[in-house]
C-alpha positions as CSV (number, residue, x, y, z in Angstrom):
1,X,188.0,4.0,83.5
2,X,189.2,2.9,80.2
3,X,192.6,4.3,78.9
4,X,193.3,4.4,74.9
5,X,196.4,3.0,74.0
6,X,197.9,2.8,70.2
7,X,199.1,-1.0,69.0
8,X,200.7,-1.0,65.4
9,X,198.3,1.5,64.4
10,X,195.1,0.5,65.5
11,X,193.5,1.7,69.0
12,X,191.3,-0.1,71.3
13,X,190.0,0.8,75.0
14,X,191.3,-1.3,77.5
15,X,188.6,-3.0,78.7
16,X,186.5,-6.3,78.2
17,X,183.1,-4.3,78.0
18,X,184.8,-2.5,74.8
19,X,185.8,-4.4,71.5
20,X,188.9,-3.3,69.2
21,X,188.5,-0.6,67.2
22,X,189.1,-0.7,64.1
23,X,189.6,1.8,61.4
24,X,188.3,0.4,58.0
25,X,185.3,-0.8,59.6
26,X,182.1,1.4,58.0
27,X,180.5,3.6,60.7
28,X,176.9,2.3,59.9
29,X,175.0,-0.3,59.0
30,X,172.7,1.4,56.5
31,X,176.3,3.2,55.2
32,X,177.9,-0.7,55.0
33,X,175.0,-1.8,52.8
34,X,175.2,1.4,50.7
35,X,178.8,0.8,50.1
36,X,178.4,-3.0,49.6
37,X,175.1,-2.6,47.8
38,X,175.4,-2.5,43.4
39,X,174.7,1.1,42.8
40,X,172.2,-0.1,39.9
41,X,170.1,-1.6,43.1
42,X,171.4,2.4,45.0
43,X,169.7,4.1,41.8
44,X,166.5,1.6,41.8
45,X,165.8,1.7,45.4
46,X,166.4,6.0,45.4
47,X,164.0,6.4,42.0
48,X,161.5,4.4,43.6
49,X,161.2,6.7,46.9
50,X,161.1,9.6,44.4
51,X,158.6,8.4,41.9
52,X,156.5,7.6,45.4
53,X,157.1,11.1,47.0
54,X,155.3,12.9,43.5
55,X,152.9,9.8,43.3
56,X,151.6,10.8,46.8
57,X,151.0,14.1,46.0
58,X,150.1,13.8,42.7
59,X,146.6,11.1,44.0
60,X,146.5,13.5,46.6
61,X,146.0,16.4,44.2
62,X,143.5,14.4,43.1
63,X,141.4,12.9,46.0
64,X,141.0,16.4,47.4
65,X,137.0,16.4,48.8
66,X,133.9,18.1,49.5
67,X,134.5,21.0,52.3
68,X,131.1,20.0,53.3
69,X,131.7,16.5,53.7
70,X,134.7,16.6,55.4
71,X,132.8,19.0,58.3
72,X,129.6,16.2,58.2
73,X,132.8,13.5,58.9
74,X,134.7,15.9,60.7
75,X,131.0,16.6,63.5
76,X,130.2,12.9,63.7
77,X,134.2,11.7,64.7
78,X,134.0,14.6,67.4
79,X,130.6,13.0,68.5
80,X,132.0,9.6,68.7
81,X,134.8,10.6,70.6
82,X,132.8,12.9,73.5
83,X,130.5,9.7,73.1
84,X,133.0,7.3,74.0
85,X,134.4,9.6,76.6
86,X,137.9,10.5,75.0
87,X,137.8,13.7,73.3
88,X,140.7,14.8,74.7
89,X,142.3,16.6,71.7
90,X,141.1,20.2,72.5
91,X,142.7,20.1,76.4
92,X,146.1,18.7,74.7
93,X,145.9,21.8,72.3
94,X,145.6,24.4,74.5
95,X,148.4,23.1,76.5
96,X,150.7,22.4,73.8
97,X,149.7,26.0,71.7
98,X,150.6,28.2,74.3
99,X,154.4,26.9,73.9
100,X,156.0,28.2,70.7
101,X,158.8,25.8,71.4
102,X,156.9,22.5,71.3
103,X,155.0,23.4,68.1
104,X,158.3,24.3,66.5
105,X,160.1,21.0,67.5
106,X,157.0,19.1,66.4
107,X,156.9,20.6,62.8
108,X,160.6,20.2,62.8
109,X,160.1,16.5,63.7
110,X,157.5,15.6,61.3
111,X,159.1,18.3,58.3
112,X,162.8,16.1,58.8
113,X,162.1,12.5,60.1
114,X,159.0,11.7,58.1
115,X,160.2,11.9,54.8
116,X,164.0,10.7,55.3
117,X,162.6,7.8,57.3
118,X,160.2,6.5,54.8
119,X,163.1,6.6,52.6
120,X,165.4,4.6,55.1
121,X,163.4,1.8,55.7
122,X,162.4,1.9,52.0
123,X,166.3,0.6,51.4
């Protein structure tokens, strides 16, 4: 078991599995290369993930189809699928519908990690 000690201020676990803590050192990477990053490159890099959030839903305003054709696509990927003997996606939805919890923590998922991941790995 490790034991914290102080030494002239800084603390460290006594142990060689553990390296010295210190206590200027950033708590992230991604915080690190915020702090060390010119905050015109900051403002570039956060305008650009903006302008491509509205941009999505702008062409997607846009792009909207045919109800029809969608079904026509919609019947012949079904038929490929029971064709090629994976149409599983009805079995996993009756399963996964009947609990509240996993639909909530799914929405939750995609609602908070898609967007502020895009704009993670963006930077």
């Amino acid at each position: 078991m490790a034991i914290m000690t102080r030494n002239q201020g800084d603390m460290w676990l006594e142990s060689p599995a553990f390296r010295r803590y210190e206590r200027n050192r950033p708590p992230s990477r991604v915080l690190s290369a915020l702090a060390a990053a010119p905050r015109a490159a900051v403002v570039q890099q956060v305008s650009l993930v903006v302008f491509a959030y509205f941009a999505y839903f702008l062409v997607r305003g846009f792009t909207e189809g045919d109800h029809a054709r969608a079904v026509s696509n919609a019947v012949y990927i079904v038929g490929l699928e029971k064709h090629l003997g994976f149409f599983w996606e009805p079995a996993i939805q009756r399963h996964v519908v009947t609990h509240h919890w996993i639909v909530t923590l799914a929405n939750w998922m995609y609602i908070w990690g898609h967007w502020p991941l895009i704009a993670t790995v963006a930077m």
